[in-house]
N, C-alpha and C positions, 0 to 999 in steps of 0.2 A: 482574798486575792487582790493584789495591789495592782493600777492602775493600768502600769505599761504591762504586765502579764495580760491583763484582759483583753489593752491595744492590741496586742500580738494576735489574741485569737479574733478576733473582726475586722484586724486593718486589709485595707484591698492593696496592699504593695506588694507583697509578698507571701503566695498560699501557694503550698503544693499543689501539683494537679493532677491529685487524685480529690480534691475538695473543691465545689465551688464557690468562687467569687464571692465575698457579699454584693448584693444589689447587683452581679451584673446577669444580663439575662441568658445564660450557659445551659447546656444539656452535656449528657454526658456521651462519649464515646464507645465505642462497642469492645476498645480497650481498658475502660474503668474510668478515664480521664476524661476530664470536664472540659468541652470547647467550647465555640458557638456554634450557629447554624446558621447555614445560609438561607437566602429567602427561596422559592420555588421556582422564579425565572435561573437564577443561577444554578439550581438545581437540574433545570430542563437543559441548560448548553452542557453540563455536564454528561448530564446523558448520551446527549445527541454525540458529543465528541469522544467521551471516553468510554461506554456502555456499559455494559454488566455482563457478558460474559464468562464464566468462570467464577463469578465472584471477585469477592475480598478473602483477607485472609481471616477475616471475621465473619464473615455474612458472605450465605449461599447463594447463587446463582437465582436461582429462584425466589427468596425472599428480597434480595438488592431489585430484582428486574419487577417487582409486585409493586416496591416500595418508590421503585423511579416514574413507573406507571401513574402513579397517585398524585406525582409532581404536575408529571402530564396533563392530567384532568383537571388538577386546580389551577394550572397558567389557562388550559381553554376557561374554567368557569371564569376566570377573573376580566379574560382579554382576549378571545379566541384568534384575530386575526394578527395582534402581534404572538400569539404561539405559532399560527401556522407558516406567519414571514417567518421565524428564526427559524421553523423544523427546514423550509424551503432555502436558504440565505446560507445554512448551514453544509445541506445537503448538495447544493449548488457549485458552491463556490470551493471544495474539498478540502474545508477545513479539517473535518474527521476521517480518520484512519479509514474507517468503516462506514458504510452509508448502511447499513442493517437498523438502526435505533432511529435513524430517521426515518426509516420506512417505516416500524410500526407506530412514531409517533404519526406520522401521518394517517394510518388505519385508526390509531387511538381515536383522531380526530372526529375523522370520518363518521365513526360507528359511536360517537359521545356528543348527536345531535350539530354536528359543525357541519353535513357532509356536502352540498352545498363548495363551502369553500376550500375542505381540503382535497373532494376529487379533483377539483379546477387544476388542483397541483400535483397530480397524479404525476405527470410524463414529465415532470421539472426535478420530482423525485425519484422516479422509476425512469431512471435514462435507457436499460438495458433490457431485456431478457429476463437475465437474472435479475435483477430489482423486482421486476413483476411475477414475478412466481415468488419470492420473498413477501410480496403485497399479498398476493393469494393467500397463501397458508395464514396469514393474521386478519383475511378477511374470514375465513372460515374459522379461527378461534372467537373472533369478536361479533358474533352476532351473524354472521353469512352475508349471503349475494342479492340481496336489496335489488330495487330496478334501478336506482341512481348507480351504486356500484355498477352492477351490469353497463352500464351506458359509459361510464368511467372509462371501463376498462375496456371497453369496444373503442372505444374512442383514441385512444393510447395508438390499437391500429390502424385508426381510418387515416391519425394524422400526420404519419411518416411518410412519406416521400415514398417511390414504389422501390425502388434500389435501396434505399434502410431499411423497408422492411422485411426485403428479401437473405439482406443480410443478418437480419436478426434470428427470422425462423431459421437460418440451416446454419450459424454459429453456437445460440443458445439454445440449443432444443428439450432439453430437459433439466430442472433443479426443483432441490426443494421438492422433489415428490408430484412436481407439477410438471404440465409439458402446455405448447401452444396449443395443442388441439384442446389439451382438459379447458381452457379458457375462452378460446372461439365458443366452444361447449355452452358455455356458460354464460358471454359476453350476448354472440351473435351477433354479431357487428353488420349493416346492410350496406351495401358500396349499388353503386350502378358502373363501376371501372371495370371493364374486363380483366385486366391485367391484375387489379389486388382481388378481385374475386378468383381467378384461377389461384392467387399463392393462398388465401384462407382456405379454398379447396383443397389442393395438399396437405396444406398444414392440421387438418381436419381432420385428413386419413390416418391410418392404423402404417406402422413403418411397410410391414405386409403388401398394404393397399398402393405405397407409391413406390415401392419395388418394381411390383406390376405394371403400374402406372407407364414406368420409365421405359419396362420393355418395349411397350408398343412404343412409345415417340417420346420425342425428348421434352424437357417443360418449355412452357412458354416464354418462364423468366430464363437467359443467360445462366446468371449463376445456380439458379434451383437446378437443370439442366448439367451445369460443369459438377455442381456437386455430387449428382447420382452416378456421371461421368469417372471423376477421381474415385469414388468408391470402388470400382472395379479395379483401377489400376494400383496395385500390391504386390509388383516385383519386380526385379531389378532391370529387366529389359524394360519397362514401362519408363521408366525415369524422366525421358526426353518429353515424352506424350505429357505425364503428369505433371514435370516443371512447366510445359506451356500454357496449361491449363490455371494455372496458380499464379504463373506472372500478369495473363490474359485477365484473367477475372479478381485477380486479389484475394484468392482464398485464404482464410486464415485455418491456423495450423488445427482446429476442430475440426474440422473437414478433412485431414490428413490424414490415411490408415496407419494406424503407428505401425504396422510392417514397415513403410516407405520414411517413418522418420529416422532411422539411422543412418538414411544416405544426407552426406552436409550438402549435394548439391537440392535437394527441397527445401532445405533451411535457407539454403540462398535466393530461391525463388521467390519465398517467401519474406523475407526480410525489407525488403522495400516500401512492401506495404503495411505490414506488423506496425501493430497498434505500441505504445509506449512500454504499456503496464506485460502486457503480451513479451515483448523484449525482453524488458527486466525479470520475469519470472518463469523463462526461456534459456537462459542467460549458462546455465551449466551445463541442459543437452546440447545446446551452439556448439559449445565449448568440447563437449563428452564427445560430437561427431567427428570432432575434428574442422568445421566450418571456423571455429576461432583460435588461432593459435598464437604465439608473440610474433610479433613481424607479421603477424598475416594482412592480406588485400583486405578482408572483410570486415575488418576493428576499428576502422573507420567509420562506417557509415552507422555500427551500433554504437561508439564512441559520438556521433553526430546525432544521433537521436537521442542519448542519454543528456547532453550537454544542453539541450535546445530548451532554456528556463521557459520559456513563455509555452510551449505545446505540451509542456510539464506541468504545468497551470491547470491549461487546456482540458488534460487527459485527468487531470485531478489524481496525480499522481502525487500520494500523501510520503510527505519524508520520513516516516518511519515505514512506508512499505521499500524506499529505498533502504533504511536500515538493516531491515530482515534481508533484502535481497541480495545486499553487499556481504554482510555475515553469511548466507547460505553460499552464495559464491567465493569467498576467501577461503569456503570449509575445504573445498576439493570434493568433497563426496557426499550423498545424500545422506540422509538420519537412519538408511538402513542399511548404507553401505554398499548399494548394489550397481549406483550409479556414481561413476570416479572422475576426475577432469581434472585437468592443469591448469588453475587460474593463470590470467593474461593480465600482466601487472597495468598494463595501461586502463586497462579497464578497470580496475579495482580502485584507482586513483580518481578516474571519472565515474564512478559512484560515490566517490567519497566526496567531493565538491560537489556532489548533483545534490544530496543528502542538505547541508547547508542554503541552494540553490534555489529547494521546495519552498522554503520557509519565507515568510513575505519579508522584504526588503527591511532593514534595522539601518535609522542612524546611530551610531551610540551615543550615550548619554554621556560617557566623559567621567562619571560618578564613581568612586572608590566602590567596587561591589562584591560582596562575600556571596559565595555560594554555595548552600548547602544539602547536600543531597542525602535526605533519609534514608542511612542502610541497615534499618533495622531488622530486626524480624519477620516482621508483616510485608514490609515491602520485599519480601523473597514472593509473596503470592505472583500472580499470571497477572500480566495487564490484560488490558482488551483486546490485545495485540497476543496470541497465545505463545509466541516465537518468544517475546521479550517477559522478564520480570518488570515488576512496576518500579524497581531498584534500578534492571537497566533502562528502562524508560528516562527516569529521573537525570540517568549518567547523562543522556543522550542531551537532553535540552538543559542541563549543564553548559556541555560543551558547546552549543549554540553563544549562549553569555561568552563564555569564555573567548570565544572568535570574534566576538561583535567589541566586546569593552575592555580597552587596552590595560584599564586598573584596576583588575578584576584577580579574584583568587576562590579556589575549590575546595571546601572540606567535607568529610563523613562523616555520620554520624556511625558511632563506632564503639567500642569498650576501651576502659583505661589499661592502661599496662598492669597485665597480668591479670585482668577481670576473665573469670569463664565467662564462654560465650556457646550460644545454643539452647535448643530447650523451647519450648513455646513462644517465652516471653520475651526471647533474642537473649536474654542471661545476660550475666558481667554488670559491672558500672558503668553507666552510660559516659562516653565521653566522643571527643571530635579529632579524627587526624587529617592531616594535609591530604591531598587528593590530588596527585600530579600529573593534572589536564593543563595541555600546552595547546599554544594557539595552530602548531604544525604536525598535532595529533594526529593522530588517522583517527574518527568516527566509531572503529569497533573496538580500538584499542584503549577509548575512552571507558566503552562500557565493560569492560575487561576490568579494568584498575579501579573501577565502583564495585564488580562484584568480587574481589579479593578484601575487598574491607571488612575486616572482623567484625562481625554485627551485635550490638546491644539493646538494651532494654529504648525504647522510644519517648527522647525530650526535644521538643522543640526550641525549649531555651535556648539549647547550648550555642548555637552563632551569635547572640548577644552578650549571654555570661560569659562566653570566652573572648569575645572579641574585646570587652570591657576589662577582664583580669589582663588580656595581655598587648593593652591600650593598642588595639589596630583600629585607626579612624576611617572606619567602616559606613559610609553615608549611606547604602541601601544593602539589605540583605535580600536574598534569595532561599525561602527555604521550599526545597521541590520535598512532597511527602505525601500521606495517605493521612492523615490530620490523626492519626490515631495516637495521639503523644498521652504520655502517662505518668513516666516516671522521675519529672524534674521536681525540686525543690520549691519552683517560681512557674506560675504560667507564663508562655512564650509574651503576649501581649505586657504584662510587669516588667518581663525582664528589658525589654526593649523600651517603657518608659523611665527604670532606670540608668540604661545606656546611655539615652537623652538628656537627661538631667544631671547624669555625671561627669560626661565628656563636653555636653553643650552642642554634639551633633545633631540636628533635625533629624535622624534618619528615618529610612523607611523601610518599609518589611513588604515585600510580596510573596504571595504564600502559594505557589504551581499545584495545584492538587491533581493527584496520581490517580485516585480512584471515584466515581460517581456516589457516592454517600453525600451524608448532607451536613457533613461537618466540615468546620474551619477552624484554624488558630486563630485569624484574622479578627481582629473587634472590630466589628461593622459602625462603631463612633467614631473610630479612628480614621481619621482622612488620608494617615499618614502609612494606613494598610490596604492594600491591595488583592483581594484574591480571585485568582486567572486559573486557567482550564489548561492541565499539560496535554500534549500531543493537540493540542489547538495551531495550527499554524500560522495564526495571525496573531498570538502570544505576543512574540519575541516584541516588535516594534510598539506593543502595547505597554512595555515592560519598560521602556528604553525610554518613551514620551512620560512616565509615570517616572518615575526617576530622575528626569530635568523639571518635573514640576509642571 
């Protein structure tokens, strides 16, 4: 064998990736392909923001959620208090779609010798009801109801305010298989306040017990009182009685007998005081009663609360739950068809700029930027978001770049003309076509024209190899994906040193990953590569700062 045959087989310039590297330190993917890995703290924000859910379309739910677990315990063994800042920092601040994978990191905590520091952050993670019955059920997988726990979570109630806590017991009163009483149960929380000891009393009772309760006299708290009140009132002579009741005390729509929710004047009652997320995923019975119509008085004030970026922050309303709620409200009718409406175009339009809105502030970077969104195969699976594919995920914060950076362009990853396509492995020859996301898109229409893209076999090269064959002076690329790349000629990291050396562009590559695994294309030597957490909403301006260098 003569010299340059043998270069060929050991040179690191150019290897398939289905082989790896010599000398670089790779593992392979759960598609056959050889990436890296990232370290465990990166592993942990990925969790916390993108979860496990559903899985991959490689790996089950249950082995991803085993496997992200394990990250969890080695960031606590290594540094426990910067894991419990980022589960808390994370869970806070509404970066992630979901706050569920912060709650069980925080239980991981707890119940893996931290517990100490991460009950302290019990009620920073657990804002709600619901959070804390999510806390329960993974305290009872992980070990049980400890006296630290217990006191935790008694504590959760002692430290509300007596009006939050009032609204808590009779908004969230049961999830997750738990209720407030199973946890008073358990907690015992001791007060010397009359006032929060009469609502743990209630909240204690069996539903039977405060039915009763109410016959003889009304509660003590106001709204505990209006609650058991509106309960009775369920028919259309009542209307006048039960809007006063609702404007008076701010009942939220859980407290409303859905007999009484088909009249729009309870939605009107209500609406003033309606919480953000409540709104937005409210937004097509509004509409179905007739309370929202074109030209109507009342698309104002939902229009004024969609638009309001700062109490959007506030409410930790994540830009992809606006995404799902825009696509469910454009649909006109639910997934089963039973509930129909006539979307109110003003509205559609302010969710569409609210969408954009969520996302923390970007200046752009100014930088010639490709963007490539893997529509392979695998990224047909569910994200963590079960509404969206990780495919339309990928469209979505696409189209983010796309609006933020004036010299920007969008491609797929795709098959070549006349490749089949389908089959496990996405099928066809992998190649790239244009992706025509405009800066004056509408949001769903974005993710529509990603998932029309003829899907192929999965290479992350291809934004360098093509951009290189068809000399586009590409200074950063963007490739949004599930890192499961396989089927190129060059691994992604070659091809883009490459790129560099034949065009003489510095470029850079930042790599969006779509799903919680613990792979990257990214060479973690590479200064010049970047990889960020998709549906992160503090991404974008990380993206932007990373790209001027």
């Amino acid at each position: 064998m003569n010299a340059k045959k043998m270069a060929a087989h050991v040179g690191n310039k150019v290897t398939p990736q289905l082989e790896k590297v010599l000398g670089m330190p790779q593992v392979q993917n759960s598609a056959g392909g050889f990436v890296f890995a990232v370290d465990n703290w990166k592993r942990l924000e990925r969790f916390l923001i993108l979860g496990t859910e559903g899985g991959t379309y490689y790996v089950g739910e249950r082995p991803l959620t085993k496997d992200n677990a394990q990250a969890v315990l080695a960031c606590l063994a290594e540094n426990p208090v910067r894991t419990i800042s980022t589960i808390v920092e994370i869970s806070d601040s509404g970066r992630a779609p979901k706050n569920g994978p912060a709650i069980l990191a925080l239980i991981l905590a707890a119940k893996s010798g931290h517990g100490t520091l991460a009950l302290a952050a019990l009620s920073k993670v657990c804002r709600i009801g619901t959070h804390l019955f999510e806390a329960a059920e993974y305290v009872k997988a992980l070990g049980g109801w400890g006296s630290a726990t217990r006191r935790a979570f008694g504590k959760w109630y002692l430290d509300r305010k007596i009006d939050s806590l009032a609204m808590q017991l009779i908004k969230y009163q049961q999830r997750e298989g738990w209720s407030h009483r199973d946890i008073l149960r358990k907690a015992h929380p001791g007060t010397d306040e009359l006032d929060r000891k009469a609502l743990f009393t209630w909240a204690a009772m069996t539903a039977k017990e405060r039915n009763k309760a109410a016959e003889s006299a009304p509660h003590s708290h106001p709204l505990v009182a209006a609650f058991h009140a509106a309960k009775s009132l369920t028919k259309k002579e009542n209307l006048p009685e039960l809007c006063k009741l609702i404007t008076t005390h701010g009942l939220p729509h859980e407290c409303v007998p859905n007999e009484m929710k088909q009249y729009p004047e309870v939605w009107e009652a209500m609406l003033p005081s309606m919480g953000l997320m409540a709104c937005l995923r409210n937004l097509a019975k509004m509409t179905s009663v007739g309370l929202l119509v074109p030209l109507g008085s009342n698309n104002s004030e939902v229009i004024k609360k969609l638009s309001n970026v700062e109490e959007m922050k506030k409410a930790r309303v994540h830009p992809m739950a606006i995404l799902v709620g825009l696509r469910t409200y454009e649909l006109g009718h639910g997934i089963k068809g039973k509930l129909t409406w006539t979307p109110v175009p003003q509205i559609i339009e302010c969710l569409n700029d609210a969408f954009y809105s969520a996302f923390d502030a970007v200046e752009p970077s100014g930088k010639a930027t490709m963007v490539a969104v893997d529509c392979s195969g695998s990224m047909s699976a569910p994200s963590s978001i079960p509404e969206l594919s990780c495919r339309e995920g990928a469209a979505a914060m696409a189209m983010v770049t796309v609006r933020t950076e004036p010299n920007s362009m969008a491609v797929g990853f795709s098959t070549t003309q006349g490749g089949a396509f389908g089959g496990k492995w996405g099928g066809g020859d992998p190649g790239l076509m244009p992706i025509n996301l405009t800066k004056s898109m509408r949001i769903t229409d974005a993710v529509q024209e990603a998932a029309e893209v003829p899907f192929g076999g999965t290479d992350c090269s291809l934004p360098m190899r093509i951009a290189l064959k068809k000399k586009i002076p590409a200074e950063v690329f963007h490739v949004i994906t599930d890192n499961e790349t396989w089927a190129g000629p060059i691994h992604p990291f070659q091809a883009l040193r490459e790129y560099r050396e034949k065009t003489g562009i510095p470029a850079k590559l930042v790599v969006v990953a779509m799903t919680a695994t613990e792979f990257t294309i990214a060479d973690p030597s590479d200064s010049g590569m970047l990889d960020v957490v998709g549906f992160d909403s503090s991404v974008p301006p990380v993206m932007a700062d990373f790209a001027r260098g």
